[in-house]
ZAMARGU-4260 file (C-alpha; in steps of 0.2 Angstrom, whole numbers, plus 5000, padded with zeros to 4 digits):
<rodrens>
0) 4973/4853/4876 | 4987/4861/4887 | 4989/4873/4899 | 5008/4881/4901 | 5011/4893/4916
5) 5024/4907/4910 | 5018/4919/4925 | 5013/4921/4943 | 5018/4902/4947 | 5022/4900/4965
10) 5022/4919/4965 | 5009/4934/4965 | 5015/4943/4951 | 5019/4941/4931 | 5000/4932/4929
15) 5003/4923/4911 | 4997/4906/4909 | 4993/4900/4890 | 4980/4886/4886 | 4981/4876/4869
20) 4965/4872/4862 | 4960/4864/4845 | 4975/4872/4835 | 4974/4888/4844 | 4980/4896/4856
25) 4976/4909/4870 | 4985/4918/4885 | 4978/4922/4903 | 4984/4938/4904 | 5000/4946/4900
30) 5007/4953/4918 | 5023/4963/4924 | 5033/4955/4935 | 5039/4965/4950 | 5051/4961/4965
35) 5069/4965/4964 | 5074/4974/4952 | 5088/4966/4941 | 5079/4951/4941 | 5061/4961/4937
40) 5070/4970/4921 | 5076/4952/4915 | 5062/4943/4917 | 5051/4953/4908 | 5064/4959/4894
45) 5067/4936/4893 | 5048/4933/4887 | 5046/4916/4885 | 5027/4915/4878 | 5028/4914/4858
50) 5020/4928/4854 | 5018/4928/4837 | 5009/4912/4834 | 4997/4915/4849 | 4977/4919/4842
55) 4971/4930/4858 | 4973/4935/4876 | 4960/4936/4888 | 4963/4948/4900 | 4954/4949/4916
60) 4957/4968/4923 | 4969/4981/4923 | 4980/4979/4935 | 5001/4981/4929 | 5004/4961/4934
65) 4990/4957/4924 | 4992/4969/4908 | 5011/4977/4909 | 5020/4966/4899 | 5004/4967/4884
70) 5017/4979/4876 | 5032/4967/4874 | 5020/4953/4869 | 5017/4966/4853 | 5035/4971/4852
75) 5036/4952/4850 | 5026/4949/4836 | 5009/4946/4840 | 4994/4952/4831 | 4977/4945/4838
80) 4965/4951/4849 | 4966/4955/4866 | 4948/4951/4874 | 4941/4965/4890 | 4928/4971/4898
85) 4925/4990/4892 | 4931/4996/4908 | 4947/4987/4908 | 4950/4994/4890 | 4948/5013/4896
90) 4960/5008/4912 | 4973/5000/4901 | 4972/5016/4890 | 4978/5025/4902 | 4987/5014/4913
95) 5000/5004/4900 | 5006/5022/4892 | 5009/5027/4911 | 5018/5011/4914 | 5030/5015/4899
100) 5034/5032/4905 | 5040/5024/4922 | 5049/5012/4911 | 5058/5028/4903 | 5061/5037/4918
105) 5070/5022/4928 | 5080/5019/4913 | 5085/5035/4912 | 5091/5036/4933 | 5100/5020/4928
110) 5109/5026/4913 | 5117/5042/4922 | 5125/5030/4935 | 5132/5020/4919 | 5138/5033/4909
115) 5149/5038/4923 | 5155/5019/4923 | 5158/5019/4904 | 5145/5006/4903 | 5132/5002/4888
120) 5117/5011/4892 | 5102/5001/4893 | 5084/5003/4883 | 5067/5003/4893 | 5058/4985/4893
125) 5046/4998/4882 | 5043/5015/4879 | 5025/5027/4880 | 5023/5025/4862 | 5025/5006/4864
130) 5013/5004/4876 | 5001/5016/4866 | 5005/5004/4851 | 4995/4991/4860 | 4977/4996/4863
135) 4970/4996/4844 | 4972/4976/4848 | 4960/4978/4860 | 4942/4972/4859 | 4930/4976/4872
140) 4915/4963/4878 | 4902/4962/4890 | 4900/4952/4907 | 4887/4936/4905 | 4888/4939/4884
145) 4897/4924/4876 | 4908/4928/4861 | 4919/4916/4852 | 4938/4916/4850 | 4939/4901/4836
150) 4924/4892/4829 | 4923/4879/4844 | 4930/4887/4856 | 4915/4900/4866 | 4923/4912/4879
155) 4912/4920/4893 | 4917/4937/4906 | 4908/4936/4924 | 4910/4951/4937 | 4926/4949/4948
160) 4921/4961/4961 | 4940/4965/4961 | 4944/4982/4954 | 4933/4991/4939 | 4930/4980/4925
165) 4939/4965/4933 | 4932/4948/4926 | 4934/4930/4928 | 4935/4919/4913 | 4926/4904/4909
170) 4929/4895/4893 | 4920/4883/4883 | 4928/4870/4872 | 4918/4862/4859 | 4901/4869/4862
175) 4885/4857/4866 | 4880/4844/4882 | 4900/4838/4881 | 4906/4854/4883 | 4924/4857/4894
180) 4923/4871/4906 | 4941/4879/4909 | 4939/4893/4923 | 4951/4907/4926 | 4948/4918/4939
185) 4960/4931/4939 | 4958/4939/4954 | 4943/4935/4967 | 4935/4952/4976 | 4927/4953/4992
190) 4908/4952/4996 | 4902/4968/5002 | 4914/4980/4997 | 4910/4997/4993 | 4908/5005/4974
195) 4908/4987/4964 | 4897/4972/4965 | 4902/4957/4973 | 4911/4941/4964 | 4901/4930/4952
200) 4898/4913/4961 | 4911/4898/4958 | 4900/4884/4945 | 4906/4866/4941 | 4920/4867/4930
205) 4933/4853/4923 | 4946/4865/4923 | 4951/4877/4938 | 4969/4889/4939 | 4963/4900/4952
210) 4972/4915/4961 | 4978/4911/4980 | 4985/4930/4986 | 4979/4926/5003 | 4977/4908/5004
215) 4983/4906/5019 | 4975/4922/5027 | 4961/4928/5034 | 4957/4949/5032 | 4953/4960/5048
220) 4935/4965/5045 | 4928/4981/5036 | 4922/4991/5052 | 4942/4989/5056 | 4944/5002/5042
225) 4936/5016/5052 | 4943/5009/5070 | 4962/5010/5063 | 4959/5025/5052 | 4952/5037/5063
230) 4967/5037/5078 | 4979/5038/5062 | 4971/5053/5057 | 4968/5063/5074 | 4987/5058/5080
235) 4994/5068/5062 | 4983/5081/5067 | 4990/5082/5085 | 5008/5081/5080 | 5004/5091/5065
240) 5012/5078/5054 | 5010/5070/5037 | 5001/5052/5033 | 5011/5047/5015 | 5000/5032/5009
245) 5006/5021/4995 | 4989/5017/4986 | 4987/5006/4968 | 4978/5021/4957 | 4966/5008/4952
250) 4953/5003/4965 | 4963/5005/4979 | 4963/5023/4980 | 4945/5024/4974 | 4941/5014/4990
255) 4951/5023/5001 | 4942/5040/4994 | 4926/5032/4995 | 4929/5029/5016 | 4936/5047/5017
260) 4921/5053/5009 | 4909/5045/5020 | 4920/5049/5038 | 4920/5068/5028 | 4900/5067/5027
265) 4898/5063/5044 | 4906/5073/5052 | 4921/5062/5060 | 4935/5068/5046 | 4950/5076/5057
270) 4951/5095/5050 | 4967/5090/5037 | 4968/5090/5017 | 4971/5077/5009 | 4979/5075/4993
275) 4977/5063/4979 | 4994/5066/4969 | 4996/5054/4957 | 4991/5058/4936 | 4988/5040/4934
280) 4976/5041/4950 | 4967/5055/4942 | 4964/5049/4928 | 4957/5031/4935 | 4943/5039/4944
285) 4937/5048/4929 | 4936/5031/4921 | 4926/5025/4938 | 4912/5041/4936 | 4914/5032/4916
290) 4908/5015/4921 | 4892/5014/4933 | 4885/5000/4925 | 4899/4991/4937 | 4894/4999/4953
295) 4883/4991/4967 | 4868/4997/4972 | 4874/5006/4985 | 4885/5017/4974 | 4869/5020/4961
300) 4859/5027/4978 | 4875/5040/4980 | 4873/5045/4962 | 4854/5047/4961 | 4855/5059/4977
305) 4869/5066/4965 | 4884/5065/4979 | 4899/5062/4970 | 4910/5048/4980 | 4925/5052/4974
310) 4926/5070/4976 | 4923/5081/4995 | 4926/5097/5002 | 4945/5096/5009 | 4951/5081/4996
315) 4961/5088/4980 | 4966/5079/4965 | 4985/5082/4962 | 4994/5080/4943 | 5006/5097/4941
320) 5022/5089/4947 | 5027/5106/4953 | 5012/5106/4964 | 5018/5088/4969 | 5033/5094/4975
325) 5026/5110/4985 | 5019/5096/4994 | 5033/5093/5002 | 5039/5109/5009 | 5020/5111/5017
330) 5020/5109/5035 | 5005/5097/5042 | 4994/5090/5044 | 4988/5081/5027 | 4986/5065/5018
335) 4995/5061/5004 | 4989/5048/4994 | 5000/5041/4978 | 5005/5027/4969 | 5013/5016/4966
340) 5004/5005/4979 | 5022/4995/4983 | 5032/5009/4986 | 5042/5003/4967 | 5041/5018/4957
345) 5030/5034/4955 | 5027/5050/4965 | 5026/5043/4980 | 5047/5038/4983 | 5050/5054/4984
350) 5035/5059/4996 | 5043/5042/5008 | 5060/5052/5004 | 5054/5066/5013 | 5046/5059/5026
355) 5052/5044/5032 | 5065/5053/5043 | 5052/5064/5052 | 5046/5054/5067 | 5029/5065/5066
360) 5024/5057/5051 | 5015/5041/5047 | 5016/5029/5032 | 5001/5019/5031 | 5000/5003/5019
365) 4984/4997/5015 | 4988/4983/5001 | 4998/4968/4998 | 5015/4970/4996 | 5025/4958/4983
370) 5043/4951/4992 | 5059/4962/4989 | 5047/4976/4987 | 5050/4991/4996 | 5030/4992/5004
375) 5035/4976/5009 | 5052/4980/5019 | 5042/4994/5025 | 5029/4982/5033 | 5044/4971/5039
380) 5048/4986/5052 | 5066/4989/5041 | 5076/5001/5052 | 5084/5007/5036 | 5078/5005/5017
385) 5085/5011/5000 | 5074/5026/4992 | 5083/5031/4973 | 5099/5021/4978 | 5102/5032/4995
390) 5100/5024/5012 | 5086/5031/5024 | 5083/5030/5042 | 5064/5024/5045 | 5059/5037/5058
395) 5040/5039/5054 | 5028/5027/5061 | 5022/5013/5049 | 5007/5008/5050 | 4994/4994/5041
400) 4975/4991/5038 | 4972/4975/5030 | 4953/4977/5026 | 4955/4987/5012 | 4962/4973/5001
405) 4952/4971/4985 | 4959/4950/4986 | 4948/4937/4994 | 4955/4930/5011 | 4956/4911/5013
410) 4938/4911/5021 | 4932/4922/5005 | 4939/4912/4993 | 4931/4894/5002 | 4914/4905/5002
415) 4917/4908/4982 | 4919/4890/4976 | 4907/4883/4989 | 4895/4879/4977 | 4904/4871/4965
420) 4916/4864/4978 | 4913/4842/4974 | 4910/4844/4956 | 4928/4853/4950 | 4942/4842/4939
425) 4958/4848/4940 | 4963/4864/4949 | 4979/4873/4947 | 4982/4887/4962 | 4992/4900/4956
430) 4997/4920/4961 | 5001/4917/4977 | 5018/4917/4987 | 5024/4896/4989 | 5017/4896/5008
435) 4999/4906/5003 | 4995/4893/4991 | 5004/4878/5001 | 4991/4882/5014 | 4973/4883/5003
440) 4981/4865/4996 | 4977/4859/5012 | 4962/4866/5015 | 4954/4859/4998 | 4960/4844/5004
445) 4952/4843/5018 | 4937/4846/5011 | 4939/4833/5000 | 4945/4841/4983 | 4956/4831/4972
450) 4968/4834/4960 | 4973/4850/4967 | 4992/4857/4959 | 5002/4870/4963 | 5011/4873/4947
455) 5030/4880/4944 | 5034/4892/4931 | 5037/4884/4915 | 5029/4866/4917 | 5016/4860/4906
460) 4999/4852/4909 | 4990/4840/4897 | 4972/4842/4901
</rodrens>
């Protein structure tokens, strides 16, 4: 049995990390990697997994660094199955042809400038059609149902509490008493977060590769949400300026809705639109209203007293591009939310464009934001940042709110394997930035866990 990590190694995105099992093998996840551009494009054009003799992936949720390279795994040859919850399925449906259509249009910005240089033009990593091409491999299961992948090899989905449809992995090797549990977690929600239910509890495994985001970190609280929000809200309406807020269409923006819904239903909401311009967003929250049997209880009371939680008076759901672009020649106050949530492609470079010269104007981040990514120069107070290859001035006042991550914090992540915390084997701490995952090492050590690794791309593991 062996384990190769091809993704997200030392790093937060590009999740890939293959097991060999009994003559077969399986992929965790088939993820994007983002950061710098030219080393991005390569390093997802260079894919290293061999696709065509790989039996299944197991795909823990939606998100582009999980799923967005699935279309070049098939462009390279493979044809099994890729294993998800129904949820996931809808979102990749919807969010793997959007990712090909951004692959399209950066090409296409690229290509001008080399034309005009008399250079070869480049081809997108894939194309919409390509990314459609994926989703009849997909095959949908149900959290807490085991299924098998080979005829001694059992596979079971638990509730992430992450984004829609998000799941944890556990699987079984060889059935019976002597079974060997392998436990991937994708990526760990939060306790007590609105819309979803919390995480599935941590059980004693032989096998650990666990996500490590914010390893090293601890999230302000969720009543900071409202405390931060609300002064950001009145101070656009004051200065009658414009909040651009780079959001992830899938879960973030939900969430972020959610808490605009309920400052709206009582009373506290500044009198301002807000906009949710982003077709990919849209089309997400249909796919929540799809999927309550994901919800917690307190999203199930909402719907019986038939409130919608994604939907009030002042918010409107943006996809006409024309509309899109009025939106910049409104005057404030108003929120604008769009993806992509860091500020690397989407509608909302060209709302930052606009308004990141205007010292009325706010940009709020509200989600982790990869290295060499322009959320995160953004965050690092840049005086000057790159927007479509043209220089801006950073005017507008940049703003962040940490509660909303969907990631577990160090504390959350020690509170997620407490139970099974002396009876794990090895445990492999991946999808985290070298320091994040440096610094849950140490605290698993000092609570006695052994055989803790922090794995680099490419290296193998005999299990």
């Amino acid at each position: 049995m062996k384990l190769t990590f091809y993704g997200a190694a030392r790093t937060v995105t590009g999740s890939a990390h293959l097991l060999e099992v009994n003559g077969h093998s399986v992929l965790f996840d088939c993820g994007l990697h983002q950061g710098k551009r030219k080393e991005a494009f390569e390093r997802n054009r260079n894919l290293q997994i061999p696709a065509d003799t790989l039996d299944a992936v197991l795909l823990s949720h939606a998100h582009i660094d999980h799923s967005g390279n699935l279309p070049t795994l098939v462009k390279r040859g493979f044809r099994g199955t890729i294993y998800a919850t129904s949820a996931t399925c809808d979102l990749c449906s919807i969010m793997l042809p959007d990712s090909g259509h951004l692959h399209e249009q950066d090409v296409e910005f690229v290509n001008k400038k080399r034309a005009r240089l008399g250079k070869t033009p480049f081809e997108p990593l894939y194309t919409v059609d390509e990314a459609k091409a994926v989703i009849p491999y997909f095959q949908d299961v149900s959290y807490e149902e085991p299924f098998k992948v080979d005829e001694r090899t059992e596979v079971v989905y638990h509730d992430a509490g992450h984004i829609l449809g998000a799941a944890m992995i556990e699987v079984r090797v060889d059935g019976g008493a002597g079974a060997r549990r392998i436990v991937y977690s994708g990526d760990v929600g939060r306790a007590a977060q609105p819309i979803l239910r919390d995480p599935w509890p941590l059980s004693p495994n032989d096998v650990l590769i666990m996500e490590t985001t914010y390893g090293g970190r601890r999230h302000e609280g969720a009543q900071r949400i409202e405390e931060k929000l609300l002064p950001i809200l009145r101070k656009a309406v004051a200065q009658r300026g414009k909040i651009v807020i780079p959001s992830f269409s899938v879960g973030r923006t939900q969430h972020l809705v959610y808490i605009l819904h309920t400052l709206w239903k009582n009373g506290e909401l500044p009198p301002m639109p807000v906009y949710v311009d982003s077709p990919l967003s849209v089309n997400a929250t249909e796919v929540f209203r799809r999927h309550p049997e994901c919800y917690d209880e307190e999203t199930l009371a909402l719907l019986a007293r038939r409130e919608d939680p994604f939907g009030f008076a002042r918010l409107a759901y943006v996809r006409d591009i024309q509309e899109s672009k009025a939106l910049n020649d409104r005057p404030g106050p108003m929120v604008i939310i769009s993806a992509s949530g860091m500020c690397e492609g989407g509608r909302v470079l060209h709302h930052l464009a606009h308004a990141i010269g205007d010292a009325r104007n706010t940009i709020l981040i509200i989600g982790f934001q990869a290295e060499h990514t322009l959320g995160r120069q953004l965050v690092e107070k840049r005086p000057e940042v790159k927007i479509y290859g043209e220089r801006h001035t950073v005017r507008a006042a940049v703003e962040t709110i940490n509660a909303f991550s969907a990631h577990a914090d160090q504390q959350e992540l020690l509170d997620w394997m407490a139970g099974a915390m002396g009876r794990l084997g090895m445990v492999f701490l991946v999808h985290g930035e070298e320091t994040q995952s440096v610094a849950f090492l140490n605290e698993l050590t000092a609570r006695g866990v052994k055989n803790v690794i922090i794995p680099h791309e490419g290296q193998t593991w005999d299990l």
